[in-house]
KOLMIMAR-86346 format. One record per residue (C-alpha): residue number from 1; residue in three letters; x, y, z. Coordinates in steps of 0.25 Angstrom, whole numbers, plus 5000, padded with zeros to 4 digits. Example, Ala and Ser with C-alpha at 12.3 -4.5 7.8 and 13.67 -1.06 7.14 Angstrom:
2
num	residu	c1	c2	c3
1	ALA	5049	4982	5031 .
2	SER	5055	4996	5029 .
END
This chain:
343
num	residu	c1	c2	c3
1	UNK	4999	5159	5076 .
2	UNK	4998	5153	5060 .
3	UNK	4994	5140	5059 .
4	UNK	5002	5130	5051 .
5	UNK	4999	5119	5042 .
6	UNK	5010	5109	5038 .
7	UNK	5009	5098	5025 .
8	UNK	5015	5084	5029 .
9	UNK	5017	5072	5022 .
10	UNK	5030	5066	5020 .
11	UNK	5029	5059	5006 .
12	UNK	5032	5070	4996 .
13	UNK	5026	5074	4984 .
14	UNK	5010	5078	4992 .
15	UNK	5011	5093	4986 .
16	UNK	5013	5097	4999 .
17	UNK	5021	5113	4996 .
18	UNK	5011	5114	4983 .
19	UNK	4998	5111	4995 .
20	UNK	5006	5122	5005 .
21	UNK	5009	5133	4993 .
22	UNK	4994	5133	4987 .
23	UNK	4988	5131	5002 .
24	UNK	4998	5142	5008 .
25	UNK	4993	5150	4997 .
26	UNK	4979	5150	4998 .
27	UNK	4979	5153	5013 .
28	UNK	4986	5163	5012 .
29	UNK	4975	5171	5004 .
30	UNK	4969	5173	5018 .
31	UNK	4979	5169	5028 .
32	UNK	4993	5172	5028 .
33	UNK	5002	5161	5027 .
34	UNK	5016	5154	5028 .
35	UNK	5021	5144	5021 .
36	UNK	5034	5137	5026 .
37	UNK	5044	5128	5016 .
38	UNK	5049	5117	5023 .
39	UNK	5051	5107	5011 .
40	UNK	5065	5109	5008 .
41	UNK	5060	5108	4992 .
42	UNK	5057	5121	4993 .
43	UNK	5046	5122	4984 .
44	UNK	5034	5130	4994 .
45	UNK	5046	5140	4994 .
46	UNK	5047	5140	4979 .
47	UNK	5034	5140	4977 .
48	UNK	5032	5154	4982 .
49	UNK	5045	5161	4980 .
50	UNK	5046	5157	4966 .
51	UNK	5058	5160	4958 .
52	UNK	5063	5168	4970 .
53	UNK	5066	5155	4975 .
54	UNK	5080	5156	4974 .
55	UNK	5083	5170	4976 .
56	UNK	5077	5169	4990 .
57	UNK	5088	5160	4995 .
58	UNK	5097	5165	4989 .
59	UNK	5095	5179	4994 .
60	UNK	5102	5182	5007 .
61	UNK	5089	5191	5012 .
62	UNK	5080	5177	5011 .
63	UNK	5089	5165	5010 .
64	UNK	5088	5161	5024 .
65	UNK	5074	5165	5025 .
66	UNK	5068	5151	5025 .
67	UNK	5064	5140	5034 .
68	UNK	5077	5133	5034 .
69	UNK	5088	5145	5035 .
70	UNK	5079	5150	5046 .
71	UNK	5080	5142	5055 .
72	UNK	5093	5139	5056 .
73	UNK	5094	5144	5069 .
74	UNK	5088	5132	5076 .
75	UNK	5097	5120	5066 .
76	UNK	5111	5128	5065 .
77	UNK	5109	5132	5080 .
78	UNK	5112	5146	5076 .
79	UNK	5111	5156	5087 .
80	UNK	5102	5165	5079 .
81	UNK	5087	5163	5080 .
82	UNK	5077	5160	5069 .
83	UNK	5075	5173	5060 .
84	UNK	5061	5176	5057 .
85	UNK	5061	5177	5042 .
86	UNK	5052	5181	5030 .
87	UNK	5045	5174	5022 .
88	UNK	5042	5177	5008 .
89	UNK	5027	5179	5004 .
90	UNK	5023	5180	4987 .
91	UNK	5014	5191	4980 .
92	UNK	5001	5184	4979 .
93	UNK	5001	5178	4992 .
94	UNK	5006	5188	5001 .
95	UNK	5000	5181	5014 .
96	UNK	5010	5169	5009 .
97	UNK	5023	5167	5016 .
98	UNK	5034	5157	5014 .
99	UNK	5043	5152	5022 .
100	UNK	5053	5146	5013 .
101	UNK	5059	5133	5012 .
102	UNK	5074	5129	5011 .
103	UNK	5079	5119	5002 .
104	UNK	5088	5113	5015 .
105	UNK	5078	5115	5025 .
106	UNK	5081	5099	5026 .
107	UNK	5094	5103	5032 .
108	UNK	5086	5105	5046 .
109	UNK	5079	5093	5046 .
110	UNK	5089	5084	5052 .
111	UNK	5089	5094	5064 .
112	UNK	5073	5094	5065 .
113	UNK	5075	5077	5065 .
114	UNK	5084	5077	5075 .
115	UNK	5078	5087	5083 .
116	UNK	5064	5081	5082 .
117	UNK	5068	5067	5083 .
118	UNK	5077	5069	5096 .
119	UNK	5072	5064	5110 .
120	UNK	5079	5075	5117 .
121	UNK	5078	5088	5113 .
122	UNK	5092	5093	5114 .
123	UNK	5096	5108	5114 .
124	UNK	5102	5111	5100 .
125	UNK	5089	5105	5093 .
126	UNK	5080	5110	5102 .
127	UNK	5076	5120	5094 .
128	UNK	5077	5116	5080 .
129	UNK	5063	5111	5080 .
130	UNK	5056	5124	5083 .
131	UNK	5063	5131	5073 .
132	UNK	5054	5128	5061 .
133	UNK	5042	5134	5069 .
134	UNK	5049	5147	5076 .
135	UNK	5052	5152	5060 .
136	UNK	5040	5147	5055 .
137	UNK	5031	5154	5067 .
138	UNK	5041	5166	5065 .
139	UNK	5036	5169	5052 .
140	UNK	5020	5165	5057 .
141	UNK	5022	5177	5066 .
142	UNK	5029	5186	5055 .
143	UNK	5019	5185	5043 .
144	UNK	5007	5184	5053 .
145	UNK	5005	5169	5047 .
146	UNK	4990	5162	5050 .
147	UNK	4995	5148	5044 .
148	UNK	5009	5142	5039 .
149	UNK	5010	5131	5029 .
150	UNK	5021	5123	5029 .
151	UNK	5027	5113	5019 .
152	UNK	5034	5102	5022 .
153	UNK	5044	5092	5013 .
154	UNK	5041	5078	5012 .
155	UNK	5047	5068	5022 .
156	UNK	5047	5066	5039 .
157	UNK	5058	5076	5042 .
158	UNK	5061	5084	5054 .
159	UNK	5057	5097	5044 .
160	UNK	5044	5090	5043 .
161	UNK	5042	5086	5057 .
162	UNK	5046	5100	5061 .
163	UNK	5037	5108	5054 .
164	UNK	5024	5098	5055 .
165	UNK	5024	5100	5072 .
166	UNK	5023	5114	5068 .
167	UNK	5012	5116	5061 .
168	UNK	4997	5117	5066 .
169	UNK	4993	5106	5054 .
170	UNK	4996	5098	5045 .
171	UNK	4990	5090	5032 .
172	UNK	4995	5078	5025 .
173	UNK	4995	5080	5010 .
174	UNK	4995	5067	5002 .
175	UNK	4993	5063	4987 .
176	UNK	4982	5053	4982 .
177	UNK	4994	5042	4983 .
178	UNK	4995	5028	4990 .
179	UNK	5008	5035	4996 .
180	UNK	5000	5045	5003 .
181	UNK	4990	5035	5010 .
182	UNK	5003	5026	5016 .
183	UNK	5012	5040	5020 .
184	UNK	5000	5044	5030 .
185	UNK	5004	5032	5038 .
186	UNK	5018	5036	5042 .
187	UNK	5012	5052	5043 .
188	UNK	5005	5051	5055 .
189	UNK	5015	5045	5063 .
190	UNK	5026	5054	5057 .
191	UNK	5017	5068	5059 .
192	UNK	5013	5062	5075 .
193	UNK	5027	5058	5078 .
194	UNK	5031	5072	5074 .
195	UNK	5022	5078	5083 .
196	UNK	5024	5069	5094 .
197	UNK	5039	5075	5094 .
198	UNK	5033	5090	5094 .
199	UNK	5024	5085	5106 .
200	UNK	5035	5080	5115 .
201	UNK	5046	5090	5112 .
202	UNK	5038	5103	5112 .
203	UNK	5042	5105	5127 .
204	UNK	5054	5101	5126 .
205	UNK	5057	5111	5115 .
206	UNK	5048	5123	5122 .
207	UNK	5060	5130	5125 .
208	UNK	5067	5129	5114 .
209	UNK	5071	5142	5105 .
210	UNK	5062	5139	5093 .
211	UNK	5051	5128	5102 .
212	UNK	5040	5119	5094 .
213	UNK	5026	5123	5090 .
214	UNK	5016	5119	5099 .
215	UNK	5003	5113	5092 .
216	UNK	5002	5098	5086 .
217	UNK	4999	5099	5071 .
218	UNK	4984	5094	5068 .
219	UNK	4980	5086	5054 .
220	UNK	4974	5095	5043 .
221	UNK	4973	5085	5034 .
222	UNK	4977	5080	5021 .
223	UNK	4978	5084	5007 .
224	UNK	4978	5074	4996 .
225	UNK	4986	5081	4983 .
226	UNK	4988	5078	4969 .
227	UNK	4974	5074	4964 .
228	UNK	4974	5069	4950 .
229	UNK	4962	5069	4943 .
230	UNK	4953	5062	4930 .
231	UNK	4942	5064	4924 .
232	UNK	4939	5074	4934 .
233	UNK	4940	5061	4944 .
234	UNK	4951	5058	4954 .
235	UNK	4960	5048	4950 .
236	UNK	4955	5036	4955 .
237	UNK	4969	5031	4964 .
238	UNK	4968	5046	4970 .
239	UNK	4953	5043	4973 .
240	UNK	4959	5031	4983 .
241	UNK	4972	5038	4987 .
242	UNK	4965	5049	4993 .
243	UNK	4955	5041	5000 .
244	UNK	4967	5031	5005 .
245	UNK	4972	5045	5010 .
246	UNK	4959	5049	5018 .
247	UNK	4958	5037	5023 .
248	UNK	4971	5034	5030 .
249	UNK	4970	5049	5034 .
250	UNK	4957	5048	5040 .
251	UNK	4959	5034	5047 .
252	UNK	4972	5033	5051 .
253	UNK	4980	5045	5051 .
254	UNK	4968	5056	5056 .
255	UNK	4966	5047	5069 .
256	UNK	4981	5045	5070 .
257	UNK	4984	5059	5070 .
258	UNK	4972	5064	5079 .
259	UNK	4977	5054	5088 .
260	UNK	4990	5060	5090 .
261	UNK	4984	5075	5091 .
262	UNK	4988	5078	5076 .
263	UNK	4975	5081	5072 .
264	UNK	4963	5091	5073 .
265	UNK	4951	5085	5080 .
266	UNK	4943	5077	5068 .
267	UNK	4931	5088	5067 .
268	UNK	4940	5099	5068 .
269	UNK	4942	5095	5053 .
270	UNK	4933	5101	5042 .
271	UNK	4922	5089	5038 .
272	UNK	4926	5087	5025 .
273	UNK	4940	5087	5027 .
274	UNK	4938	5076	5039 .
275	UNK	4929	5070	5029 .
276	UNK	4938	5069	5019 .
277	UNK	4948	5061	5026 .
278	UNK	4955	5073	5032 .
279	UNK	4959	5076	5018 .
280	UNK	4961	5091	5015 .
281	UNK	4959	5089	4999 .
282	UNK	4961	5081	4989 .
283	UNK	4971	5092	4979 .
284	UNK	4969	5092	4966 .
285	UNK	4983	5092	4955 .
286	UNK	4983	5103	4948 .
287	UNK	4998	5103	4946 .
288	UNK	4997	5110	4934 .
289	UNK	4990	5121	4938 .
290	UNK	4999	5121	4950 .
291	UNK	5011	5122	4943 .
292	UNK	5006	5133	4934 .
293	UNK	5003	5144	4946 .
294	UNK	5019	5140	4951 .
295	UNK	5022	5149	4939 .
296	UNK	5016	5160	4944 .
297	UNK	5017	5158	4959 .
298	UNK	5005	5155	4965 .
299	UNK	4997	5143	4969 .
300	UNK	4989	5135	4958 .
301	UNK	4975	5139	4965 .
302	UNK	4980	5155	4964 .
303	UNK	4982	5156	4950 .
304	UNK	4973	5167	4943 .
305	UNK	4971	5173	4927 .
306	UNK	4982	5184	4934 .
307	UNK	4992	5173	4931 .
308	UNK	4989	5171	4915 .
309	UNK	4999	5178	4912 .
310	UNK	5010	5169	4918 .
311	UNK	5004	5156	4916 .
312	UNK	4992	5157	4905 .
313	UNK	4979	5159	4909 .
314	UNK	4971	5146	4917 .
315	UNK	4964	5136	4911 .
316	UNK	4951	5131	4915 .
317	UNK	4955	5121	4920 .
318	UNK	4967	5128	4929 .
319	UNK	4957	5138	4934 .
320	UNK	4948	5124	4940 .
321	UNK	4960	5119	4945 .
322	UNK	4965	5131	4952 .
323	UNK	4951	5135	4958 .
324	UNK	4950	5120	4963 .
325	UNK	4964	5120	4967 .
326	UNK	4959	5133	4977 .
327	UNK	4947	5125	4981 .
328	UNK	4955	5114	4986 .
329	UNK	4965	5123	4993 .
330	UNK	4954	5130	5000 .
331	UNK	4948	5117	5007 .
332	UNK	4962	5113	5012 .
333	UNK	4963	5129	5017 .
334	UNK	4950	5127	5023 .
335	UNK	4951	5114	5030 .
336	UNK	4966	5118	5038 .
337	UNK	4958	5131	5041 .
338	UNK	4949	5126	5049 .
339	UNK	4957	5116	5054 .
340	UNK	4968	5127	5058 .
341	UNK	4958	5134	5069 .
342	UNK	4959	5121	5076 .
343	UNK	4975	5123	5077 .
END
C-alpha cells in the first residue's frame, strides 16, 4: 500500500505546493509517485501541466479527470460510483503522476464540514467522507504508487481535515516569522481534534460505500522555508525566528502530539533531525533560480547545461544554488524515508 505524506499549516504563504513539486520530483527518481492537488489555486497542477493547463479542462476526454469532478458521486448523491481515472505524468519524470486539482474543489468543503462535524452520522453523508481516499487509493493501485504527496490550501476546512486523517504523515512547514511561532499553538489542537473525529466515527462509518482509512497520522516534522541570507550569514531575526520555532516544536507541541498518538516514538526519529528540534531543514530562497527552471518545466534542483538553450546557460552561482537546493531536498527525503518504515 503507498504511504502518504500530507503538508499542513493553515497560515498561507509557507511555500507549501513549490515544497510538494520539488520533493515529489526528486522521489520520483527512485520511486514512483503521486501527487494529489487539493488547493483550489490550482497551481501543483499548473505547475506540471504547463500551458496545457487549460486545454485539459477544457477537453471532454480529461475535464472531469480531477479530484473534484470525480468524486461527485459521493456530494451529488449520484447513483454512479466513483470512476478510476488517469492521471497525467510529464516526459522527464515519467514515475511522476498528477492528480489534478479543481479551481471549485471548495464547493465540497461545506459537505465534508457538515459531515465531519455532525454527532450522528446520518445516511446521505455517510459516505462523503471516504470519498477523497477511495479515488486517491484507486489511483495508488493503478500506477503501482510507493508514496503519495498531497497538497493542501491554507485554512481549517473540511478539505483539509479530510485529507490530513488520510495520510500516513504529515510535516508543518513554517517560515522564520513571529507568525509561525504563535500558529503552532492552535495547530496542535486543530490536527488532534481532526483525528479524535476520525477515531470515533471509523466504525460508525465501516460500512459505509467509500469508509475511512485506518491509521492515525504520525509527525515528520517541520520545515522552515524562506531563508534569506547576508554575507553568507543568516539574517539575524531568521536566526531567532527559527529557534523560537524549534523550541515551541520541541517543548510543547512534540509532547502534545505524542500524547495524543500523533506522533512516532521520539528515537524512531533520525538524531539529527530530533536534535534539531524535529526540524526537517531549514530551506534556502532561491526564488530566482526557482522561477527560471518554471520556464522549462522542471524543479530548480533539476536544471542541467541541457537547458541553455531555453533559458541561457547557469551562472556559478545558479549551479551552487541548484546543487545545494538538491542537498537540502535529499535530507528531507531521507529523514521521511526512514520514518516511513515505521508507518
Amino acid at each position: 500500500m503507498a504511504k502518504r505524506l500530507v503538508l499542513f499549516n493553515y497560515p498561507g504563504d509557507v511555500n507549501n505546493t513549490t515544497s510538494i513539486y520539488e520533493l515529489g520530483w526528486l522521489m520520483a527518481e527512485k520511486h514512483r509517485v503521486l501527487l494529489v492537488d487539493a488547493d483550489p489555486t490550482c497551481n501543483l497542477t499548473s505547475l506540471i501541466l504547463r500551458d496545457g493547463f487549460d486545454e485539459y479542462y477544457a477537453s471532454e476526454n480529461t475535464g472531469r479527470q480531477n479530484l473534484k469532478d470525480a468524486t461527485s458521486a459521493a456530494f451529488k448523491l449520484d447513483t454512479l460510483p466513483i470512476k478510476l481515472i488517469e492521471c497525467p505524468s510529464v516526459q522527464q519524470a515519467p514515475n511522476l503522476h498528477l492528480l489534478p486539482g479543481h479551481p471549485n474543489l471548495a464547493e465540497w468543503d461545506f459537505y465534508l464540514m457538515l459531515a465531519q462535524d455532525a454527532d450522528e452520522k446520518y445516511g446521505s453523508l455517510k459516505s462523503t467522507p471516504g470519498a477523497f481516499n477511495n479515488l486517491i487509493a484507486s489511483c495508488e493501485s493503478k500506477y503501482n504508487i510507493d508514496f503519495t504527496l498531497i497538497n493542501l490550501g491554507p485554512g481549517i476546512g473540511g478539505i483539509n481535515q479530510n485529507l490530513f486523517i488520510h495520510s500516513d504523515v504529515f510535516v508543518v512547514p513554517t517560515m522564520p516569522s513571529p507568525g509561525s511561532v504563535k500558529a503552532l499553538e492552535p495547530l496542535k489542537y486543530v490536527t488532534a481534534r481532526w483525528v479524535r473525529w476520525k477515531n470515533e466515527s471509523i466504525e460508525t462509518l465501516e460500512d459505509a460505500v467509500y469508509p475511512l482509512r485506518p491509521g492515525t497520522p504520525k509527525f515528520g516534522g517541520m520545515l522552515i522555508q524562506r531563508f534569506s541570507y547576508r554575507n553568507g550569514r543568516t539574517m539575524s531575526p531568521h536566526r531567532q525566528n527559527a529557534a523560537d520555532i524549534k523550541s515551541a516544536i520541541s517543548n510543547d507541541v512534540f509532547p502534545h502530539l505524542l500524547n495524543q498518538d500523533m506522533c512516532f516514538l521520539p528515537d524512531q526519529y533520525p538524531a539529527a533531525i530530533r536534535d534539531d528540534g524535529y526540524c526537517l531543514q531549514e530551506m534556502d530562497d532561491f526564488s530566482a533560480l526557482r522561477n527560471k527552471a518554471i520556464e522549462v518545466g522542471i524543479p530548480a534542483f533539476a536544471l542541467s547545461d541541457a537547458h541553455a538553450g531555453e533559458i541561457g546557460p547557469l551562472s556559478m552561482e545558479e549551479v551552487r544554488q541548484r546543487d545545494h537546493l538538491r542537498a537540502q531536498l535529499d535530507r528531507i527525503n531521507a529523514g521521511l524515508t526512514s520514518l516511513f518504515k515505521h508507518v
